[in-house]
Each structure stands twice: as C-alpha cells, then as structure tokens.
N, C-alpha and C positions, 0 to 999 in steps of 0.2 A: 492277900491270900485268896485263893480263886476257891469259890463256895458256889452255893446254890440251894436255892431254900424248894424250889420242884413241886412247889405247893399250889399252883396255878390253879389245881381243881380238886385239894384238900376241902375246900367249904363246900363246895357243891356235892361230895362224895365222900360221906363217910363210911369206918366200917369195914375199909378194905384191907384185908390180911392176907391175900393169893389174888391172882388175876383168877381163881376160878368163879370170886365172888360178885352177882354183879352188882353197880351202885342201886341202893333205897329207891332214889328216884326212878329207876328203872325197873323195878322186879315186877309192877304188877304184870306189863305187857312184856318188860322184856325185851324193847322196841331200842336201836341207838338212836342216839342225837342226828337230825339233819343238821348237815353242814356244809355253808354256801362259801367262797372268799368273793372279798371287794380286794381289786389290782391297788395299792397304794403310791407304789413306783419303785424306779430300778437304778440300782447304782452300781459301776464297774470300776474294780482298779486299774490303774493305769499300767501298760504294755510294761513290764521287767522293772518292777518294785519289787525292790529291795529292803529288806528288815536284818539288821541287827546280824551281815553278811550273807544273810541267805536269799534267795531268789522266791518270791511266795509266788507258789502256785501249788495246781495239783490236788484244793481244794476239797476233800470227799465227805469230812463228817462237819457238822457246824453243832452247838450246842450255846444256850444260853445262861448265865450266869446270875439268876437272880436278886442276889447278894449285894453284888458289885454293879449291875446293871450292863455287865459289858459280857462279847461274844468270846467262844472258844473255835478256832476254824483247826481239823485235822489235815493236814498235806500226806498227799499217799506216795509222796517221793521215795522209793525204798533206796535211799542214804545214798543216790546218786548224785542228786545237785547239791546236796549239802545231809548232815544226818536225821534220819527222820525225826519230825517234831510236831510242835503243834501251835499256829498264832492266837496270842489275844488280840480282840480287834473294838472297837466302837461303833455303833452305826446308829446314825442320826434318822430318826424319821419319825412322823407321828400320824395320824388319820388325815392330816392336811397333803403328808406328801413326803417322799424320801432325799433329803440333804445330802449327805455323806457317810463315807465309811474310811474309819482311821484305823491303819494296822499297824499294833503299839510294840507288843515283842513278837521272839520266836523263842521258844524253849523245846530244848531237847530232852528226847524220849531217851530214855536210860531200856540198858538189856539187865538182866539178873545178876550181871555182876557189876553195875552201877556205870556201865559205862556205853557212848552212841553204840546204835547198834552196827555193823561191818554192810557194805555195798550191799544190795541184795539178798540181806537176810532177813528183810521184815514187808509188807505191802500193807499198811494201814490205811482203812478205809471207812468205820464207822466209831462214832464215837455219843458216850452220853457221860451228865454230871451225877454222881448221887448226894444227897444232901448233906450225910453225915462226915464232914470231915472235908468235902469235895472231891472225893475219890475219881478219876476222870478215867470211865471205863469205855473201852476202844477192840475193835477188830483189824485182823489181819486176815485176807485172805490167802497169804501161803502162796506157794509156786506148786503147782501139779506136777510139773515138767523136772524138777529136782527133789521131787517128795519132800516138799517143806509144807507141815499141813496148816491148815487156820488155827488164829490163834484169839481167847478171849480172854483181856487182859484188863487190869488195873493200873494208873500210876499217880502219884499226887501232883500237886499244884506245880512242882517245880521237876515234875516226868520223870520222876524216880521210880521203878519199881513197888508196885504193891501185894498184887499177887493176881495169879493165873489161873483162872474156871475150866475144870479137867471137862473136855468135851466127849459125847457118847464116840463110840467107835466107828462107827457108819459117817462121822463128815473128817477121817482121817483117808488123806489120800494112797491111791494106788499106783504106784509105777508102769503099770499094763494100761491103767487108766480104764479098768473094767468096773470097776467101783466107785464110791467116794467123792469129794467134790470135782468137777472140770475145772481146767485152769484158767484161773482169774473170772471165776462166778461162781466164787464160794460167801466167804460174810459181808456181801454187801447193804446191810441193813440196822442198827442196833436203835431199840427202845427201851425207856425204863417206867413202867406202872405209874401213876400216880401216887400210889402209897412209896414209891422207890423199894419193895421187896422182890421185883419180878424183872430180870432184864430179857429183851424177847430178840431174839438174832433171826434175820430173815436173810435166805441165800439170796444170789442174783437173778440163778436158773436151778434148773433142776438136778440133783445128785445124778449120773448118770445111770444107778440103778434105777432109779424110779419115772426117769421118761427123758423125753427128746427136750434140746436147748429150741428157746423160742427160735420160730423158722416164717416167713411168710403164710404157710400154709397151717403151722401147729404153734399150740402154745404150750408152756412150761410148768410142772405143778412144781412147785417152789415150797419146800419147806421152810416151817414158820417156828423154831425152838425157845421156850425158854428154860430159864433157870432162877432156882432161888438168891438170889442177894446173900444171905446170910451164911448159909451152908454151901452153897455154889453147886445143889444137888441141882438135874437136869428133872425137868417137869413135861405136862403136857407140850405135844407138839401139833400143829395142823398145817394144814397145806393153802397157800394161796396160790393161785393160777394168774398166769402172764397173758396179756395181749398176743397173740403174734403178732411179727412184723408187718408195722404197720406201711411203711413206703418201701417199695424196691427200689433198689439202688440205682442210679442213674444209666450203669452197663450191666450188661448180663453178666453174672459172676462178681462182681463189685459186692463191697462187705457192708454187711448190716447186722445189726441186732435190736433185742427191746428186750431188758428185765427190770428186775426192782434195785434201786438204788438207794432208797431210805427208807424207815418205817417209824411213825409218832406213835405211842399208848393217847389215845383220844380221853380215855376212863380205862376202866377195870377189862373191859371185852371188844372195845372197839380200836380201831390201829387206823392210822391212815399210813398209805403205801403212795410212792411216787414210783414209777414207771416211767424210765426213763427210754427210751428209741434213738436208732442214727442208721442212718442211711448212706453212702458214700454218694457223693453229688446233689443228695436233697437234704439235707441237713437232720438234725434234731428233733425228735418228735415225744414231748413230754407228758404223761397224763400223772392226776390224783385221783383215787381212788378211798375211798372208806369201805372197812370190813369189819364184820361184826362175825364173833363165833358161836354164836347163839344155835346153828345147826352142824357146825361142822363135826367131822370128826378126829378124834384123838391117834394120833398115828402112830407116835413115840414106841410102839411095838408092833410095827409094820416095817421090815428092814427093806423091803423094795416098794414101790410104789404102784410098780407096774405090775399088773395084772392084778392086784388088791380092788379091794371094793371100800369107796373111803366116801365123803362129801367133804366139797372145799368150805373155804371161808365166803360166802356171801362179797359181793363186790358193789360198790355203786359207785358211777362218776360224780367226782367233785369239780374237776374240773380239769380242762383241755388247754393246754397252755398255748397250744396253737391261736388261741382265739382273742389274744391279747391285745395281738397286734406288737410286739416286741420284738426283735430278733433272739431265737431262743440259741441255749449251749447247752455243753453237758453237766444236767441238772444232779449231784450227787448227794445233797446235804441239806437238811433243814431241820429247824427248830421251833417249837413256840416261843414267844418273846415277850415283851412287857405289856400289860392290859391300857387300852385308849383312855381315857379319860370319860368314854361310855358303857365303859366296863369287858368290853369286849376283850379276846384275848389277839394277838397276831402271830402271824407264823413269815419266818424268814427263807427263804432256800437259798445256795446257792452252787455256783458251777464249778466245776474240776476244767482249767484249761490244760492240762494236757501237759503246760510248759511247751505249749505250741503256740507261735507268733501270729496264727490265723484263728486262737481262741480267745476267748474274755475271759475272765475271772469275774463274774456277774452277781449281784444281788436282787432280790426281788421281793417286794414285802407286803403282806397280806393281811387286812382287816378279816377276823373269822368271827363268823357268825352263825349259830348254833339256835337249834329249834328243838322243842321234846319231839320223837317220834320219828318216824318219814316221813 
C-alpha cells in the first residue's frame, strides 16, 4: 500500500499547525534556509516503455513515498494514449551517483463514479502524498476552450476516488475567456507543508484578470493558493512572479514560454518554485528558485491583480539548470526523496516528454544542502 510518512523535516521543525506559523528555529530573525544543490546524476527511460499496456510518458507530477522507499510519477495524458493514471517507479542512486530507474506499475485514476475517466475529460498535472492513510492529492488543469475548470483532488493507493477541494470562484474559467484561468496555465504546481495540514497550489501564469502571461519583455504574477487538509477551507493566497522569456525563438513569431511547473514546502514559509522555459529552436530553459513570505502580501481578497497594490513572494536563484552541462527537457515534477547517508535530504525532478519521439522522459537527482539564514 502506497504511504508516506512526509516527515523529512518533522524534527527539525516543530509546532507547526498552519503554514502561517513559522519554524522555532527560525522566529528570531525570520531569515529562510540557504539552499545550494550538488548535480548527483541523470537517468532517462528508454524511447516507448511500456507498463502494464500503457505507453509511459507525459510525466508532470513526481512524489516520493517514504514508506515504501519507491516514487509515484503523475502522466498528464488526458486518457488519450491510454486512461489517465499514475506510475510507481524505483530509482537507484545515492551521493556516489545515479544507477537506474525501474517503472513497476500503472494504476488508473477512477472519476466519481469509480470508473477511467472518458478522452479528454481530465489534464492532470500536479501531484503530492499525505501521510495519513496515503491519500494521493493531484491537480487538473481543465480545458479553458470547453469550460472544463481545474480540478483539486484526492485518490487512494489504488486511484479510486476520494474527495474534491471546492476551489474560490476567481480560478473557475470563462468562456469569453475575460476572467479565470488561460488555457492550460492553470494548476501547475502542488505542495503539501511539512506538518501535511496545508496543501499550496501554484498556477503556471497569470489568471487573466490579474496580468499578462510571461512574454519576452513582461513577466507573470502568478498566484500562490492554499487550503486546509482537514476541512478543505481555502486560506491565505500570494503571488509569485515569473521570469520572462528568457530565449527568443529561433524565427520571429515562433512559440515560447516560461512559468512555474512545480512548487516544494521547503518548511512552514518557504517553497521552492521550478521555472520551467522553451523556446522553439533553442531548446529548454529551466531555473530553481526559493521563496520565502515573510513580506509578501495576502491577496486571497484582491479579485484582480491588476491595478491593486500587493508585494510578491521574495525569489532567490537556486539554481540554473543550464549550467550543468546536461541536455535539458521539459522539467515538470519533483520531489524530495530519501536522506544520504550524511544526513542530507535530495530532491528528484523530472521531465514530461510530451509522448514526442524528439523528447526524453529524464531524471535528475540532487544532494540538498541547507544553511540557517542567507
């Protein structure tokens, strides 16, 4: 049975009953953790693997299983190549260096009446474990273009139905498409607190009321929601702000983007964001990011963004995955995963090929290492 004990930073941090509280260790300054990664190594599946008749790809949330020691990878196939689901997988590596990655089953996501969900009716794309029970909570971000809005859900071990977090009204979409989320940059992001009471969903871009989708020249202020675990009531909200686009596209008019494609709870107040970029002809361009909300402000009663008077979440680069020296893809999923042997924690990512035969399904695995302060 697939669990998770989430307790990675239970000892280090107690006390905490809301993400509004921050960790002991922290209150006198108030200051988050520095945090640097060491590249451990990368490991990719091989071109059209197959599980248990499904084609695995498509890759978007990844979560760790501390329990059982093994991974949980979300596919954001919306039940085209097969019905959406979710793989367990294994993956071999230690501080010495990354081995292998075994992908064990595929298990099918149930709709509310216990059954796959139909072509096109679901676009899953984040995912996290909670410890009680291993409840395996997950985002959809809907289709704009048919008014099918994001979805924040629960299902257990074996992707049956659990239950659904009634979302505020403001990330239901509009048909005019004058409001609401844009299509397919709605929840791309889910965390769950260290204490596991707070799950924090972060869009991709920007609701279209509250500003412009990242562009070369502007960036995106990106709401940051959560909600309580227990009662599924919706909580403070803040805003993180996107890179613009960082490369232009190879031709003028050629497609690019850059928003957020995952978010970790670092502790009680801090997140780390991946930022993920693409370019048409120049490839990929990935960053990490830590944010702390120690000044931001509370938004969750600001219905439009724009023209308000707000402060974001504080940003620091963690790291630029250009500089690896790897060939990068589209990075959409990562987790922290089992501590080294020097106590350290690591953190995994990995990529969404597309179920395109010119991408990878890629892994890439991180020694993290944490300082008090900046």
């Amino acid at each position: 049975m697939l669990r998770t004990r989430l307790s990675l930073l239970a000892a280090a941090f107690v006390g905490l009953t809301q993400i509004g509280l921050a960790p002991a260790a922290l209150a006198a300054e108030n200051l988050p953790r520095a945090v640097t990664l060491r590249f451990i190594g990368e490991r990719s599946l091989p071109a059209h693997t197959d599980v248990d008749g499904t084609r695995v790809g498509g890759l978007s949330g990844l979560a760790f299983d501390g329990a059982s020691k093994t991974w949980i990878a979300l596919s954001d196939d919306r039940s085209e190549k097969a019905p959406a689901r979710f793989y367990t997988l294994t993956l071999d590596y230690d501080a010495s260096g990354f081995r292998g990655v075994t992908v064990d089953r595929a298990v099918t996501l149930l709709d509310t009446d216990g059954k796959p969900f139909p072509i096109r009716s679901i676009d899953p794309e984040a995912l996290r474990l909670h410890p009680a029970g291993g409840a395996l909570y997950w985002t959809s971000e809907g289709d704009a273009t048919t008014g099918m809005d994001p979805v924040l859900r629960a299902a257990t071990a074996d992707g049956r139905f659990l239950r659904e977090i009634k979302l505020p009204e403001l990330y239901r979409v509009s048909i005019d498409a004058k409001r609401g989320p844009r299509n397919n940059l709605a929840f791309e992001g889910l965390a769950l607190t260290p204490d596991a009471g707070t799950l924090v969903v972060a869009l991709e871009n920007a609701l279209v009321q509250d500003g412009p989708k990242a562009s070369l020249t502007e960036t995106s202020p990106v709401r940051v929601a959560t909600f309580h675990v227990a009662s599924g009531q919706p909580g403070p909200e803040w805003v993180y702000v996107t890179d613009p686009i960082r490369m232009a596209p190879a031709k003028a008019g050629g497609f690019a983007d850059n928003g957020v494609s995952d978010i970790l709870a670092l502790d009680a107040e801090t997140l780390l964001v991946m930022e993920r970029g693409y370019s048409a002809g120049k490839g990929n361009d990935i960053r990490l990011y830590r944010t702390h909300r120690r000044n931001a402000t509370d938004v969750s009663a600001i219905e439009a963004l724009s023209g308000a008077t707000w402060t974001p979440l504080d940003k620091t680069l963690v790291l630029d995955l250009t500089t690896l020296g790897v060939a990068l893809d589209n990075f959409e999923g990562m987790d922290l995963g089992p501590r080294l042997e020097n106590g350290n924690r690591t953190l995994v990512i990995v990529s969404d090929d597309n179920f395109n035969d010119a991408q990878t399904t890629k892994f890439l695995a991180f020694e993290v290492i944490e300082k008090s302060g900046e």
